[in-house]
py3Dmol code that shows the C-alpha trace and the ligand (Angstrom):
import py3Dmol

protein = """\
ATOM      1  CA  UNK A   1     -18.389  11.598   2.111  1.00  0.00           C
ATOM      2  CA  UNK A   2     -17.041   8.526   3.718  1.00  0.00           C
ATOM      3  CA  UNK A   3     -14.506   9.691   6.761  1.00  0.00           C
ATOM      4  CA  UNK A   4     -10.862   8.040   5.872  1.00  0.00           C
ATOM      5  CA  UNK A   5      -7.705   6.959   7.176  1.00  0.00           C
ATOM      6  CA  UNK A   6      -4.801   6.190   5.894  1.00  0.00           C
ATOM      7  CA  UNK A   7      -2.340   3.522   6.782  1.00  0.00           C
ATOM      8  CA  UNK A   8       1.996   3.230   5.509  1.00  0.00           C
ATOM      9  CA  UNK A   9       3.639   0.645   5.555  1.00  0.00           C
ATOM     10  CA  UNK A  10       7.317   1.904   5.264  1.00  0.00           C
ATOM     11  CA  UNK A  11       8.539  -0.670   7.779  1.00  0.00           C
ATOM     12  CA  UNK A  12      10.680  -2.708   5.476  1.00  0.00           C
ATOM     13  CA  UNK A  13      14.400  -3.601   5.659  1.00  0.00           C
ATOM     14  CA  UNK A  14      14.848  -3.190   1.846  1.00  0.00           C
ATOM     15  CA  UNK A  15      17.213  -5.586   1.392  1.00  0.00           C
ATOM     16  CA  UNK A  16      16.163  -6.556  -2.610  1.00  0.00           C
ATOM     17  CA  UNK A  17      16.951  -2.465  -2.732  1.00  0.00           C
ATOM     18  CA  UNK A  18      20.647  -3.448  -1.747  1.00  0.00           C
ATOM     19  CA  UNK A  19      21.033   0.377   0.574  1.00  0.00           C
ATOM     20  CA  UNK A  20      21.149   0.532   4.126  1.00  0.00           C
ATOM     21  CA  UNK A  21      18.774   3.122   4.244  1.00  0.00           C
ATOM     22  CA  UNK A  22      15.286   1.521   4.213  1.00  0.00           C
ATOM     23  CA  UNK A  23      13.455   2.120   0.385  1.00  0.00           C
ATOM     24  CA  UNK A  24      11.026   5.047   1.673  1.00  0.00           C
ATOM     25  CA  UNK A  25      13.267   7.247   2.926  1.00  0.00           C
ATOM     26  CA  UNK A  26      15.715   7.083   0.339  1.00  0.00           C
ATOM     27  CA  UNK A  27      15.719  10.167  -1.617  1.00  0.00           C
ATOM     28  CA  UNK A  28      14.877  10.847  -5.430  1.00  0.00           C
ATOM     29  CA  UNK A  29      15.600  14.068  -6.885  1.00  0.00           C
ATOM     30  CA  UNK A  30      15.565  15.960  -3.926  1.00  0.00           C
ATOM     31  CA  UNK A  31      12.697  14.380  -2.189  1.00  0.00           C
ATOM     32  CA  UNK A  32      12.018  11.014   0.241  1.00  0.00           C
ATOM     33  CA  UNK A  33       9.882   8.423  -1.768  1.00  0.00           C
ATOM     34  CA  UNK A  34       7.942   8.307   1.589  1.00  0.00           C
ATOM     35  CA  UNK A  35       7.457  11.949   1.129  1.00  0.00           C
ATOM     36  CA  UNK A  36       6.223  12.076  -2.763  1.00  0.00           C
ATOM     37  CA  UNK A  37       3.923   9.165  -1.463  1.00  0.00           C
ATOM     38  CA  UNK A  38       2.225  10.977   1.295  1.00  0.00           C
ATOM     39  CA  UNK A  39       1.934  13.773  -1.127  1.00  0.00           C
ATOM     40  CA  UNK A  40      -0.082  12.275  -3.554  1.00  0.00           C
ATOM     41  CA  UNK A  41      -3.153  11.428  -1.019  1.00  0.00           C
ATOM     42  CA  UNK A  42      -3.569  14.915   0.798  1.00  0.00           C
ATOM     43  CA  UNK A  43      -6.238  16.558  -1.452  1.00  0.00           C
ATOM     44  CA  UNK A  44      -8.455  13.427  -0.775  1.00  0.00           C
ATOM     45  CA  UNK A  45     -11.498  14.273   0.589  1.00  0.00           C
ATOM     46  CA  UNK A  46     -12.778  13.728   4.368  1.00  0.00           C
ATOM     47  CA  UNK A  47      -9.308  12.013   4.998  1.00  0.00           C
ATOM     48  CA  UNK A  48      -8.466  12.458   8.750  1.00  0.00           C
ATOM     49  CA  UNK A  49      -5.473  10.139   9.938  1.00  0.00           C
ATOM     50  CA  UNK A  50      -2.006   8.862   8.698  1.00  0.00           C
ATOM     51  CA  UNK A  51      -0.611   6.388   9.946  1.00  0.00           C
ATOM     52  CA  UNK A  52       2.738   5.564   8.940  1.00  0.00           C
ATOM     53  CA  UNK A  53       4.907   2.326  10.034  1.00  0.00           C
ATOM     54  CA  UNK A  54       8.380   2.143  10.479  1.00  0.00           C
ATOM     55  CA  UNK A  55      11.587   0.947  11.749  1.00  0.00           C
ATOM     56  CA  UNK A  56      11.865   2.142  15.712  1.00  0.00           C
ATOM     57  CA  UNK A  57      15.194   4.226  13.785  1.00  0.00           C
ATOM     58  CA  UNK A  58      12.653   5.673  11.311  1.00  0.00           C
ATOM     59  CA  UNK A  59      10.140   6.574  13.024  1.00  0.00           C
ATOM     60  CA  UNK A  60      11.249  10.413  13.774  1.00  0.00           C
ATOM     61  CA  UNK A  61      11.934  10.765  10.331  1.00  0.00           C
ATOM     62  CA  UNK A  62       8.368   9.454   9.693  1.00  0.00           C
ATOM     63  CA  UNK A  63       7.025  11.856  11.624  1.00  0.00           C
ATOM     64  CA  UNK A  64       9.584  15.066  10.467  1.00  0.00           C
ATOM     65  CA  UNK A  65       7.886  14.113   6.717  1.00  0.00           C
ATOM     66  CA  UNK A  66       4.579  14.030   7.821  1.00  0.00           C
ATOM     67  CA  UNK A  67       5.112  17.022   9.961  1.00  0.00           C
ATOM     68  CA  UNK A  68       5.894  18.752   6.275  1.00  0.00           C
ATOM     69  CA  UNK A  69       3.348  17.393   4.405  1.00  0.00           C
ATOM     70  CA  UNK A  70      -0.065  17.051   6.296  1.00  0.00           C
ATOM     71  CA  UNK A  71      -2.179  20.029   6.425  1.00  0.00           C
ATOM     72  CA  UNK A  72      -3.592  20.900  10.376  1.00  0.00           C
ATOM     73  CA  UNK A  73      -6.801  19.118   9.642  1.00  0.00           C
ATOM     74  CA  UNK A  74      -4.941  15.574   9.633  1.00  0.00           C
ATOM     75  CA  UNK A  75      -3.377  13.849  12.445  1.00  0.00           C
ATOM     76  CA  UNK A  76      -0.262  12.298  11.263  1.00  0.00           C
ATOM     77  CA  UNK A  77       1.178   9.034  13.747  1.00  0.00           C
ATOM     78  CA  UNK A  78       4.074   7.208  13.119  1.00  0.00           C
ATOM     79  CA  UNK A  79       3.948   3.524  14.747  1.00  0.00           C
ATOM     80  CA  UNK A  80       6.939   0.849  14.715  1.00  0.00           C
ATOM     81  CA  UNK A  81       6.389  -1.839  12.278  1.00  0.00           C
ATOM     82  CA  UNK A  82       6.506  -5.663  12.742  1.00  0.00           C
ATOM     83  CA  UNK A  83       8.510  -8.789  10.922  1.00  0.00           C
ATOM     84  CA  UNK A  84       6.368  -9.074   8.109  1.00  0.00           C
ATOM     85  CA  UNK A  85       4.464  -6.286   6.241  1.00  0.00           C
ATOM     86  CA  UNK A  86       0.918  -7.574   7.691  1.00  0.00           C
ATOM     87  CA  UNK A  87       2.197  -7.525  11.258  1.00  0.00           C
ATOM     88  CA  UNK A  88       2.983  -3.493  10.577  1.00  0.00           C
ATOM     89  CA  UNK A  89      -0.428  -3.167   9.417  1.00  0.00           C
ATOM     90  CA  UNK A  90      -2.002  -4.558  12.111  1.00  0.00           C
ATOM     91  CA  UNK A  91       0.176  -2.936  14.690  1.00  0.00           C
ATOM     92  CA  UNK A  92      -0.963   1.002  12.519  1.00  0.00           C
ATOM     93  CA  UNK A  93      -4.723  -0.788  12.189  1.00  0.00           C
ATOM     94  CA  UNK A  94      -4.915  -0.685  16.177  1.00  0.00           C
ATOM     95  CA  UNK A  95      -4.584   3.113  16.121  1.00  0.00           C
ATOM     96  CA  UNK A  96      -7.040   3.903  13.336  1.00  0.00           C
ATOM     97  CA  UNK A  97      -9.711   6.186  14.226  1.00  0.00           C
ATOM     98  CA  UNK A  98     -13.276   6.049  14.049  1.00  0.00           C
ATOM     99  CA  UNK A  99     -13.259   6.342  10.274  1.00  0.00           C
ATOM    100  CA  UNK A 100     -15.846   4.887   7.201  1.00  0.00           C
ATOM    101  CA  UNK A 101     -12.581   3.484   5.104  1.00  0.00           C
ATOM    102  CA  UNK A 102      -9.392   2.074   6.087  1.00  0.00           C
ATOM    103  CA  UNK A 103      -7.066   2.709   2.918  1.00  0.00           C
ATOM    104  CA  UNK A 104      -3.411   0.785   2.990  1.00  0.00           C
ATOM    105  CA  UNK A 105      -0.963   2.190   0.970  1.00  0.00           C
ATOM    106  CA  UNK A 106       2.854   0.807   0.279  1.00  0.00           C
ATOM    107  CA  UNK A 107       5.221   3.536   1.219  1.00  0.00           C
ATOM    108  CA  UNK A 108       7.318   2.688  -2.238  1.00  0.00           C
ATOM    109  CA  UNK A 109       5.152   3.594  -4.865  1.00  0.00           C
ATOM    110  CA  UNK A 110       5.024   7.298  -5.054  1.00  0.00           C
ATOM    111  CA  UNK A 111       3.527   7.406  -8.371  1.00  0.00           C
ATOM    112  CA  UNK A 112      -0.453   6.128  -7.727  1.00  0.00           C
ATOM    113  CA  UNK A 113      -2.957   8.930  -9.274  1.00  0.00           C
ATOM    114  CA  UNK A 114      -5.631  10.810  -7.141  1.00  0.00           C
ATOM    115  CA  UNK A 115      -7.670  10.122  -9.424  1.00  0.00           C
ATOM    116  CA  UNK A 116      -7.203   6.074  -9.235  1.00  0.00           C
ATOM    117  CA  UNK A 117      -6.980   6.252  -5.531  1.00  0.00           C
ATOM    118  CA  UNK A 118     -10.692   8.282  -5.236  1.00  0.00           C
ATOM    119  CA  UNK A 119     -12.247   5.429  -7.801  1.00  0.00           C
ATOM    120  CA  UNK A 120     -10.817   2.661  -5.508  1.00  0.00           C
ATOM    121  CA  UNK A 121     -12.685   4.353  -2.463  1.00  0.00           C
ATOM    122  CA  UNK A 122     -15.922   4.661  -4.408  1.00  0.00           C
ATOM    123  CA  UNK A 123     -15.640   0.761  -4.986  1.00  0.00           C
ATOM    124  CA  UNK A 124     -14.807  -0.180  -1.271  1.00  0.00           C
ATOM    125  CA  UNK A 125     -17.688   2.473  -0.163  1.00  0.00           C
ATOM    126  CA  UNK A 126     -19.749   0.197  -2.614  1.00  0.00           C
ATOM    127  CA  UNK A 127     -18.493  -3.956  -2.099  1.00  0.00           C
ATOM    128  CA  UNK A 128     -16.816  -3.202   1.569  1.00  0.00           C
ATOM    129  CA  UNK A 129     -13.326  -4.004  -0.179  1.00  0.00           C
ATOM    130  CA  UNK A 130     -11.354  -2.596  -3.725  1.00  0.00           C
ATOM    131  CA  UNK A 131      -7.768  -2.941  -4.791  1.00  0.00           C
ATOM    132  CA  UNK A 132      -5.966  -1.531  -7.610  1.00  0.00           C
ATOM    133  CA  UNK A 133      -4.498  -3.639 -10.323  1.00  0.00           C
ATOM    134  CA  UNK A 134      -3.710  -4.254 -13.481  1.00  0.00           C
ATOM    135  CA  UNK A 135      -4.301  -7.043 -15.981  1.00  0.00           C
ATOM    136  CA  UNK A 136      -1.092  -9.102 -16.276  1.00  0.00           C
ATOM    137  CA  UNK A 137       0.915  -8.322 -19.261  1.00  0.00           C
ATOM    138  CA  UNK A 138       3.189 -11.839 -18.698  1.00  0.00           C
ATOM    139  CA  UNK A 139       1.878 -15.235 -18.916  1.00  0.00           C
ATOM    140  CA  UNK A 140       1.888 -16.375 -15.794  1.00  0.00           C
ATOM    141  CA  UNK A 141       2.842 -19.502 -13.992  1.00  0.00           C
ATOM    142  CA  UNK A 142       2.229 -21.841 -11.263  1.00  0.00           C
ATOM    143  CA  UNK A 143       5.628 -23.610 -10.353  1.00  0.00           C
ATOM    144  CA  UNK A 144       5.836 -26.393  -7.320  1.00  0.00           C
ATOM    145  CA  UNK A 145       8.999 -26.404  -5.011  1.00  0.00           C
ATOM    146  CA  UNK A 146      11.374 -27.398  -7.872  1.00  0.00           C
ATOM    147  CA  UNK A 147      10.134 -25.013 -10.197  1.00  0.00           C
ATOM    148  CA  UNK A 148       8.261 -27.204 -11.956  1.00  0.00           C
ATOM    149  CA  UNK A 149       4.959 -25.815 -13.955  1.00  0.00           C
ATOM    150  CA  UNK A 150       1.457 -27.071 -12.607  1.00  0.00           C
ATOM    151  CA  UNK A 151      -0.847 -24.540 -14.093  1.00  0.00           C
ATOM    152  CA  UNK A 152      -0.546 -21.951 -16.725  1.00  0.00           C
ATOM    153  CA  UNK A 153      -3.653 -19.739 -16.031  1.00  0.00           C
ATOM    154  CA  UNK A 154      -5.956 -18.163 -18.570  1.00  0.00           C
ATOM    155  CA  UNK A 155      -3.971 -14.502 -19.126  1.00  0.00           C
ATOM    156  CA  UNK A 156      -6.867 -12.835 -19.206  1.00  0.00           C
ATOM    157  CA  UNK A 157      -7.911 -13.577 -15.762  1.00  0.00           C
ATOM    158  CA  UNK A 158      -4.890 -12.859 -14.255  1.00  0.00           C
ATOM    159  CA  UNK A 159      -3.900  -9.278 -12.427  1.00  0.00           C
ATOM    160  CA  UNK A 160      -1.071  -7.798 -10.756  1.00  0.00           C
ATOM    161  CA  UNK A 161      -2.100  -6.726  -7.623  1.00  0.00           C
ATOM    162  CA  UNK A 162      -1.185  -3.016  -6.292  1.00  0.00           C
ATOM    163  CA  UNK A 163      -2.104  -0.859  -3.350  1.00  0.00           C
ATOM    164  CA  UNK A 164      -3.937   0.971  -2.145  1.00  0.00           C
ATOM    165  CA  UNK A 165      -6.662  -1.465  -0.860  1.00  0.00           C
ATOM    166  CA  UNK A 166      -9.579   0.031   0.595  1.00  0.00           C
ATOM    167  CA  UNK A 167     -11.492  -1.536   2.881  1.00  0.00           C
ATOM    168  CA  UNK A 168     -14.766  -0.315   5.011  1.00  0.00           C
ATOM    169  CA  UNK A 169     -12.788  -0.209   8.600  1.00  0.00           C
ATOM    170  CA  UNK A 170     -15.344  -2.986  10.420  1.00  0.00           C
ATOM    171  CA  UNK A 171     -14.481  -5.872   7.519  1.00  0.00           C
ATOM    172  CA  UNK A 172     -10.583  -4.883   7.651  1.00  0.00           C
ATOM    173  CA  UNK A 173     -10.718  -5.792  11.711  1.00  0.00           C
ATOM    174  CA  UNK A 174     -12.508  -8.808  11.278  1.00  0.00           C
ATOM    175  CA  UNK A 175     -10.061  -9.948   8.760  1.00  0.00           C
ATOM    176  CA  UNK A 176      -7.025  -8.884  10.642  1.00  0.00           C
ATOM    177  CA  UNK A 177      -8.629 -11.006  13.765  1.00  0.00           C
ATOM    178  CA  UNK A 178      -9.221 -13.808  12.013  1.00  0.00           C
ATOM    179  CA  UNK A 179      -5.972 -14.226  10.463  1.00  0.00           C
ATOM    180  CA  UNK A 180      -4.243 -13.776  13.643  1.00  0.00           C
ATOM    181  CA  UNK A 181      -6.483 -16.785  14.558  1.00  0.00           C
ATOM    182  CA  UNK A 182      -5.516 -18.873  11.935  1.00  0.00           C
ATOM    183  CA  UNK A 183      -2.152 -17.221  11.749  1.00  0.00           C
ATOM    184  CA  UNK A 184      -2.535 -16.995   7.916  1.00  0.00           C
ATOM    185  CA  UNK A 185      -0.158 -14.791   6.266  1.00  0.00           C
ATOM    186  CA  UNK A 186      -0.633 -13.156   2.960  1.00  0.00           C
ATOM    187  CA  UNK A 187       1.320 -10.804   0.551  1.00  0.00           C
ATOM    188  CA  UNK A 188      -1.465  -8.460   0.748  1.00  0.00           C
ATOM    189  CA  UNK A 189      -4.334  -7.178   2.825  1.00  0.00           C
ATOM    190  CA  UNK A 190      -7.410  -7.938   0.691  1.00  0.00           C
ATOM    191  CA  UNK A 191      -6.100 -11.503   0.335  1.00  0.00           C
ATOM    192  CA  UNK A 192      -7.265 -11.512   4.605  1.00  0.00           C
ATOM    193  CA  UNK A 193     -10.747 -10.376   3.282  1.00  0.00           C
ATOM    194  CA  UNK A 194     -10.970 -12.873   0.265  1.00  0.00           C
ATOM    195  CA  UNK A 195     -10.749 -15.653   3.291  1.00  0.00           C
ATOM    196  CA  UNK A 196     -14.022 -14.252   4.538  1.00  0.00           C
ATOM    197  CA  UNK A 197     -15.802 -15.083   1.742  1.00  0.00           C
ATOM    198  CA  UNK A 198     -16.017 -11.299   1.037  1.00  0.00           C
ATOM    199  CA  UNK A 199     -16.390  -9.691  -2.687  1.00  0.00           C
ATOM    200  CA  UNK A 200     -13.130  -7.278  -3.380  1.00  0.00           C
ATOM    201  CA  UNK A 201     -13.100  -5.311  -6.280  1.00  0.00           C
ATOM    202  CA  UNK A 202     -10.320  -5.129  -8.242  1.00  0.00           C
ATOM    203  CA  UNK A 203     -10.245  -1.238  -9.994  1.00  0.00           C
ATOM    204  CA  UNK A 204      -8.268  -1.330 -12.798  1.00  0.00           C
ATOM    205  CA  UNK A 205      -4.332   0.980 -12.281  1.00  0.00           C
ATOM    206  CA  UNK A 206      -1.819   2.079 -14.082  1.00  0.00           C
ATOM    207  CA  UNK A 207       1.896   0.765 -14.558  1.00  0.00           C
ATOM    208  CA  UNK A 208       2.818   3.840 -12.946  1.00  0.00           C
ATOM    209  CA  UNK A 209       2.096   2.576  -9.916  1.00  0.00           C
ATOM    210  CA  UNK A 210       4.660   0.043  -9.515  1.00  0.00           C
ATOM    211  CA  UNK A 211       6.185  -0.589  -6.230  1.00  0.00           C
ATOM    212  CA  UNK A 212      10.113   0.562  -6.308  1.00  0.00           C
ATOM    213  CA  UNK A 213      11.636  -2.584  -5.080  1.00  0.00           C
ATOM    214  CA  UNK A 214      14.794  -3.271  -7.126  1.00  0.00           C
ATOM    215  CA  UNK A 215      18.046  -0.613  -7.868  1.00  0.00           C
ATOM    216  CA  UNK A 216      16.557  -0.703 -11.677  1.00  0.00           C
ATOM    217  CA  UNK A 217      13.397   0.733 -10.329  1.00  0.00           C
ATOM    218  CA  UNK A 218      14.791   4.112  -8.901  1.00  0.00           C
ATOM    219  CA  UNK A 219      16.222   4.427 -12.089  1.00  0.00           C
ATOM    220  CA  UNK A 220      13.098   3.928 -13.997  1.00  0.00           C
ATOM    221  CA  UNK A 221      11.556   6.484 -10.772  1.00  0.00           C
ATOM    222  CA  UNK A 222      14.373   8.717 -11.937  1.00  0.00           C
ATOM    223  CA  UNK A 223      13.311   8.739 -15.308  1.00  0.00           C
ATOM    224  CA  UNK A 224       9.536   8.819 -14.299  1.00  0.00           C
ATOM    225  CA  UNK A 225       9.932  11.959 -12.267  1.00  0.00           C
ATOM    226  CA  UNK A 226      11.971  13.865 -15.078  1.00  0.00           C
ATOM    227  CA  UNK A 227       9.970  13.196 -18.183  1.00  0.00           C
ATOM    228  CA  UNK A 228       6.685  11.717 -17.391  1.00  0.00           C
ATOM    229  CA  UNK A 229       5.404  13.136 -14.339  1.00  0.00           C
ATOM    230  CA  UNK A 230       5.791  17.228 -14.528  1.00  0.00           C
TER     231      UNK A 230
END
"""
ligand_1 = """\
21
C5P
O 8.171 -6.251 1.201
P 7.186 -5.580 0.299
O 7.808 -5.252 -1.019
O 5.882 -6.286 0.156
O 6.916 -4.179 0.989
C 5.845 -3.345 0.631
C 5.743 -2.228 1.644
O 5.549 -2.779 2.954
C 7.001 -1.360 1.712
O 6.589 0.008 1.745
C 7.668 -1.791 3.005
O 8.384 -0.748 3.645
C 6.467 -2.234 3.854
N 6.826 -3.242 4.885
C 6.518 -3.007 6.229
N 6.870 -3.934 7.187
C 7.521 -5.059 6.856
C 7.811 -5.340 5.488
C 7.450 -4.413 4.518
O 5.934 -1.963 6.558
N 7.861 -5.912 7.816
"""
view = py3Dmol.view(width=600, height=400)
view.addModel(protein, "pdb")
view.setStyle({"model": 0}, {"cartoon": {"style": "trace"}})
view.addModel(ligand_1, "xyz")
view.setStyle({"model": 1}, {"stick": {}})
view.zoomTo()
view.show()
């Protein structure tokens, strides 16, 4: 089975969240969303490494979570995270080992299913790159500057993207290299691999998995975690 890695970003300020602690170490019934997260990927086969990215004030805590949740056979690393969510990748990406699969995973959603994650991997271990997602439920637009429309894509070929993203470890390198060359920026990390030229997969999610970015979210978490989830 291919030999994996795992990389968390958790670097984020959180300032849509509106706390001063950061969103993945805020607690939710008892438990750190960083720490539910981390949970969630620890039965998956052949993984080896965590990597988790934080704050430079976060990063013991990083490590006191993963210290509790990793069994002895994975080496857990906390690294300090960068201005934008792709420069705290690239900053955990320079520690990976020498693994098959790099998978990225947002520290805020704690609710992504083994079983989702595993089908993602068998994609990437397939095309070199898979993402979760789901098809979008809005009609989405595209707006210039002043919020005028200039498209309305066709619904049906429109998806949300969500993490993980799973990526054989060689293409995620190249990618990250050649967007620091062309200091390109994206929201995501397969977006980097799309610029290659490269197929990504998209494996089709859940809503569960929704990234806990507002206060409404940790109520809908809160309400997740009580009826849904046990
Ligand atoms: O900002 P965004 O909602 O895209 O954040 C997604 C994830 O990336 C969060 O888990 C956040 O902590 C992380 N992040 C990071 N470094 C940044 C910005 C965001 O690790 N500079």
């Amino acid at each position: 089975m291919a030999t994996k890695a795992l990389i968390i970003p958790a670097a984020g300020s959180g300032s849509r969240m509106r706390k001063e602690v950061p969103k993945p170490f805020l607690t939710l019934r008892g438990q750190t969303i960083l720490e539910r997260t981390l949970s969630v990927f620890m039965p998956l086969g052949s993984l080896r490494q965590v990597i988790v990215a934080t704050s430079g004030e976060f990063a013991a805590g990083a490590r006191d979570i993963m210290e509790a949740v990793l069994p002895d056979d994975v080496a857990g690393e906390a690294v300090i995270g960068g201005a934008e969510r792709q420069h705290s990748i690239r900053n955990a990406l320079e520690r990976t080992a020498d693994v098959d699969l790099v998978l990225v995973h947002d520290a805020v959603r704690p609710f992504v299913k083994l079983a989702h994650v595993e089908a993602c991997c068998r994609a990437a271990s397939e095309t070199g790159a898979a993402l979760l997602g789901i098809p979008a439920k809005d009609t989405m637009k595209r707006v210039d500057d002043r919020h005028i429309v200039r498209e309305t894509p066709r619904r049906s070929s429109m998806w949300q993207a969500q993490t993980p993203q799973v990526f054989r470890k060689s293409l995620l390198v190249k990618a990250y290299e050649r967007a620091a060359q062309d200091r390109f920026t994206g929201t995501d990390d397969a977006s980097l691999v799309e610029r290659l030229g490269e197929a990504v997969k998209v494996v089709e999610g859940d809503r569960m998995n929704m990234k806990l970015t507002y206060p409404l979210d940790l109520q809908m978490a809160e309400l997740i975690i009580d009826n849904i989830q046990n």
